[in-house]
Each structure stands twice: as structure tokens, then as C-alpha cells.
C-alpha positions in Angstrom: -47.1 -62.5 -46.1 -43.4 -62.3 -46.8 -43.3 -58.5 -46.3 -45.0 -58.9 -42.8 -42.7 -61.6 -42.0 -39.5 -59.3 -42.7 -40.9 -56.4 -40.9 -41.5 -58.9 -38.0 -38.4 -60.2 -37.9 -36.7 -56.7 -38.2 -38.9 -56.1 -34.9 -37.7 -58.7 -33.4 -34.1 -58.3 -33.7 -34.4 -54.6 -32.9 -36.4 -56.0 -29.4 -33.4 -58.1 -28.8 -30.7 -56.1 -29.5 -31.8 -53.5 -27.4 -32.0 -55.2 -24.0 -28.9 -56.8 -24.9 -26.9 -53.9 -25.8 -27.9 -52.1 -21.6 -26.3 -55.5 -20.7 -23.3 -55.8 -22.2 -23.3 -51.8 -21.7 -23.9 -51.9 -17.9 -22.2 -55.0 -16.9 -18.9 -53.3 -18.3 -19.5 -50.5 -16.8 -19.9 -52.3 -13.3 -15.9 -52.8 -13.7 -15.2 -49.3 -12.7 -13.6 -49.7 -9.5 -14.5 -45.8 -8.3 -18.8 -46.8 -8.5 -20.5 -45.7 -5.5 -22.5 -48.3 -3.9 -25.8 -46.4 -5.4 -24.0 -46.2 -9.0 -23.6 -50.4 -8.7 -26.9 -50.9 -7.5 -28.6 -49.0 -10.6 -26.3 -50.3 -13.1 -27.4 -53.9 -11.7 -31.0 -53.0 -11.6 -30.6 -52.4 -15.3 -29.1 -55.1 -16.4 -31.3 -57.7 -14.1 -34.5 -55.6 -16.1 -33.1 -56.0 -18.9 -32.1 -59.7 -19.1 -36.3 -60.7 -17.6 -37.5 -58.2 -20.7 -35.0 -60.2 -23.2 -36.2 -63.8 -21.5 -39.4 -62.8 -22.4 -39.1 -62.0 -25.8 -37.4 -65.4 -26.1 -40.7 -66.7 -24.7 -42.9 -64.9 -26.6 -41.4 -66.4 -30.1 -40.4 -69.8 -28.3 -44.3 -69.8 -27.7 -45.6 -68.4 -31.3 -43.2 -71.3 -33.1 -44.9 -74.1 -30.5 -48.5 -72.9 -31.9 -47.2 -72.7 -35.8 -46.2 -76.3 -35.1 -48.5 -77.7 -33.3 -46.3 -78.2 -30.6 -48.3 -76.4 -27.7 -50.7 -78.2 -25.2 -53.5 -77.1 -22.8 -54.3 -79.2 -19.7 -57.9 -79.6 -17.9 -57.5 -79.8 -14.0 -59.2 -78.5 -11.4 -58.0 -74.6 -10.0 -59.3 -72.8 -7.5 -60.2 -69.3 -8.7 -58.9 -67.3 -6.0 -55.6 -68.6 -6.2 -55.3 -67.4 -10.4 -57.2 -64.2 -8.9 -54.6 -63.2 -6.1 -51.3 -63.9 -8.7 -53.3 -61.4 -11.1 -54.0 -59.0 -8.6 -50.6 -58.9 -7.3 -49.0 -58.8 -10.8 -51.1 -55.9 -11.8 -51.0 -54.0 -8.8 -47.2 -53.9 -9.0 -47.1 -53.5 -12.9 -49.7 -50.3 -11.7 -48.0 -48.9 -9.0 -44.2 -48.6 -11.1 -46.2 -46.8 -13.7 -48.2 -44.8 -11.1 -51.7 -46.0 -12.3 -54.9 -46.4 -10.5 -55.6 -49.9 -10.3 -58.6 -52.1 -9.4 -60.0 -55.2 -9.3 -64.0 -56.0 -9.3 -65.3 -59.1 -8.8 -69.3 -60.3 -9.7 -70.4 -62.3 -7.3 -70.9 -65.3 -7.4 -68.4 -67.2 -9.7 -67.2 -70.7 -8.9 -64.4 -71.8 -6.5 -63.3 -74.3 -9.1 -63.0 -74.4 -12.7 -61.4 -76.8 -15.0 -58.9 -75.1 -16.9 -55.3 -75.2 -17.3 -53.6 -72.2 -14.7 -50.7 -71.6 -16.2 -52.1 -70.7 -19.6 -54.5 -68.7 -18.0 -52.6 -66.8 -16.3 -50.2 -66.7 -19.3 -53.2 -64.5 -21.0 -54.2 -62.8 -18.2 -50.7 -61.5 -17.1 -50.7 -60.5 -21.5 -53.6 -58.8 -21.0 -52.5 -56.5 -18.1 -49.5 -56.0 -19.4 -50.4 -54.4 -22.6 -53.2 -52.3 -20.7 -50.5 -51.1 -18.4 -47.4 -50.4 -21.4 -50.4 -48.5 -23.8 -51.5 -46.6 -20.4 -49.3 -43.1 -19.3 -51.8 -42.0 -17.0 -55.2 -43.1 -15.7 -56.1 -46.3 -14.7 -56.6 -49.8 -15.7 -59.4 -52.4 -13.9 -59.7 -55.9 -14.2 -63.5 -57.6 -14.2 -64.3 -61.1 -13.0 -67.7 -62.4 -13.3 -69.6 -65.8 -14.3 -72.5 -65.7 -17.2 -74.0 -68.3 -19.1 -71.7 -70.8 -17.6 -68.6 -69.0 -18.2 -66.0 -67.3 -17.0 -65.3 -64.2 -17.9 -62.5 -61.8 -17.3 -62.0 -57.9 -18.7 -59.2 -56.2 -18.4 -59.9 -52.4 -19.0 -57.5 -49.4 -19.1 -57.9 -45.5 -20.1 -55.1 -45.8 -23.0 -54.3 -44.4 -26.2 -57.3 -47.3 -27.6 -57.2 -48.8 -31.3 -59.4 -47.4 -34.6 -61.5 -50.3 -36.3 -58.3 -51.1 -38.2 -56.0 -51.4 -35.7 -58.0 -53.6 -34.2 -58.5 -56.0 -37.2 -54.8 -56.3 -37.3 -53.4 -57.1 -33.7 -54.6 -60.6 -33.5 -52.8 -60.9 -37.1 -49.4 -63.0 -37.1 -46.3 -60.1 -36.9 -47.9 -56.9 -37.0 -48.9 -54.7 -34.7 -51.1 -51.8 -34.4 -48.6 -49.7 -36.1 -44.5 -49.7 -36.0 -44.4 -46.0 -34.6 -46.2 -47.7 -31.7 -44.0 -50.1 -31.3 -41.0 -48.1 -30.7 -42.4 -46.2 -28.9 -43.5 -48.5 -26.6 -41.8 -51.6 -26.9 -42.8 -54.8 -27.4 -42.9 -57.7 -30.1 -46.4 -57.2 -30.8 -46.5 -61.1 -30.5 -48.4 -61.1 -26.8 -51.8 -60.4 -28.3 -51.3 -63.1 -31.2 -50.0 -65.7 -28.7 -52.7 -64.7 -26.5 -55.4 -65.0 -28.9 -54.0 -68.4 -29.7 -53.9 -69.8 -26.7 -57.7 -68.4 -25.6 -58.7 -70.4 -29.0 -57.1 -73.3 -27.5 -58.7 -73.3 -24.4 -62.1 -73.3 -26.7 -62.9 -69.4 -25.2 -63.6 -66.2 -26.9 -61.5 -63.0 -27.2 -63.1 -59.8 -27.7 -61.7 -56.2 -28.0 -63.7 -53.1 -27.6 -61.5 -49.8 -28.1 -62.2 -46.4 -29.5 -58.8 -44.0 -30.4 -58.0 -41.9 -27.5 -60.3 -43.2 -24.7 -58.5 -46.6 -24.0 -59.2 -50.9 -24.5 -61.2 -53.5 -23.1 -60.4 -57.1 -24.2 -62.7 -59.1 -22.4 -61.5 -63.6 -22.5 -64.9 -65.4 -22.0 -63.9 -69.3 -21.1 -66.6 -71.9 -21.4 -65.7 -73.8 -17.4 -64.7 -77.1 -19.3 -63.1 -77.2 -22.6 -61.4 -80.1 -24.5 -63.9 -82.4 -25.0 -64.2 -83.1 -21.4 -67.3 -83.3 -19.0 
């Protein structure tokens, strides 16, 4: 709707403008010739921070206006699990440890070495995934499940968050919304990860599910049939 569409794009510019405003902020600041070395190194920090979180913004709506036109592709090759399993551990450990979560991963044995997918993609969703569980997480934990059933794969990414009512949960696969605005500001975001990564699961012919309850944290569980597109 229109009305969803301006608030978006209010969002949006309110998500840009803010990591652009510590950049231009800090990288003036970093002309004071009396910094101490510890001063420059935070003020740097920042402004490093600050330009990934505004690249990926970009990303994110570079990515939402590939899907609306039809634009975006998914591959089919071979991967070898463990190799999209160690980037996703690694990722989410470190998102984890800055936010001082408990963190694990479980894997059901046996799943396949190889699967026929497209890894960037993948990890595209995963890396989504974790992220939100680790931004709508203060304290607690968050756990990541692999296993194999009925011929696909399936990952679950779990946390102990602030969770979604029935109607939240309705809403944050819609286009531009997300759970509530308050939320957003609160904890940043363009609330376009979960749409983009619904998108691209639908692409890769898979299944995204959500099971939250208010106060007690999410699970969003991607089930991926091993080959998708047609292929065999």
C-alpha cells in the first residue's frame, strides 16, 4: 500500500542518515590535531562500523528492487556443507560474543557432505537469520540447528528474544513493515532482511517457518528441498 510504502521509505532514510551522520561526524572530528592515539582509534572504529552498517542497508534495498524486478538469480552447484556450516558458525559466534550471548551450534547427524544449492544465497539467509536472532536478543542465548529429514535440509536458528504475537508474525514477511516502528528504533534495522530472506528461500523452492511466542524468544526454521530448480 501507498501508506506502507511512505512509512518504508521514511525508515529507510532515517537508517541511512543515521550511519551517515557518525561519519561525517567522526571523520571531522579525526582533524583535531591534540587526539590521543586511543581517541583516533575509537573515532575510526566508528566510522569503519558505521560505513559496513550503511553498505548494508544499500544491499538490503539493492536486493529487494532485484526481486520486485525480477532481476535476481539462484544457481545450482555442488557445496560442501561444512564449508557453509564453519562461515555460519564463525559469523554467529562473533555476532554472539560482541553482544555477550551464549551461543551454540547442534548438528543431527547424519546430513549430506554435498548439496546442490547456491552458497552465497544461503548463506545470505542464514547470516539474516542470525543476525536478527542476535539484534532482538539483550541477554540469553541463541542456537543454530542443522539436521536432514525427508530429504531436506533443514536449518533453525533459535534465540531467547523479545519473540512476536500472532500478528507480528503475519506482518514481517510483508513488503516494508516490520513488527512495529517502536521496534525498529529501537533496534535498528530496515526491516527488509526477513522480506528479502523470505524471498530468496521461495526462490531456492524451500520453506520458511516462524515459531515465536511474546517474551520467550523466535525460531525460524529454512527447510531446503537438496535440489531445487527443476534440476535432478
Amino acid at each position: 500500500s501507498e501508506k506502507a510504502k511512505s512509512r518504508f521509505l521514511a525508515n529507510m532514510s532515517h537508517e541511512i542518515r543515521t550511519p551517515m551522520t557518525a561519519i561525517l561526524g567522526y571523520s571531522e572530528a579525526l582533524q583535531d590535531k591534540n587526539l590521543t592515539e586511543a581517541q583516533k582509534d575509537n573515532f575510526l572504529n566508528t566510522v569503519i562500523r558505521s560505513g559496513k552498517h550503511l553498505l548494508s542497508v544499500i544491499n538490503d534495498i539493492l536486493d529487494i528492487s532485484k526481486i520486485e524486478s525480477s532481476k535476481i538469480e539462484v544457481e545450482s552447484i555442488d557445496v560442501e556443507v561444512v564449508s557453509i556450516l564453519s562461515d555460519l558458525d564463525d559469523y554467529a559466534r562473533l555476532h554472539c560474543k560482541e553482544k555477550g550471548l551464549s551461543y551454540q551450534l547442534q548438528i543431527q547427524y547424519p546430513i549430506p557432505s554435498v548439496i546442490k544449492t547456491d552458497p552465497t544465497r544461503l548463506k545470505q539467509v542464514l547470516f539474516n537469520l542470525t543476525n536478527n536472532a542476535v539484534k532482538f536478543t539483550s541477554n540469553g542465548w541463541v542456537k543454530i540447528e542443522v539436521s536432514f529429514a525427508y530429504d531436506q535440509m533443514i536449518f533453525s536458528v533459535e534465540d531467547s528474544g523479545i519473540g512476536l504475537d500472532r500478528d507480528e508474525q503475519r506482518r514481517i514477511f510483508d513488503a516494508f513493515t516490520q513488527a512495529d516502528t517502536s521496534t525498529t528504533r529501537l533496534f535498528g534495522g530496515t526491516g527488509l532482511g526477513l522480506l528479502l530472506t523470505k524471498c530468496l528461500v521461495d526462490m531456492m523452492s524451500g520453506d520458511l517457518d516462524v515459531l515465536s511466542f511474546p517474551g520467550e524468544g523466535s525460531a525460524f526454521t529454512v527447510s531446503l528441498p537438496l535440489e531445487y530448480g527443476g534440476q535432478d
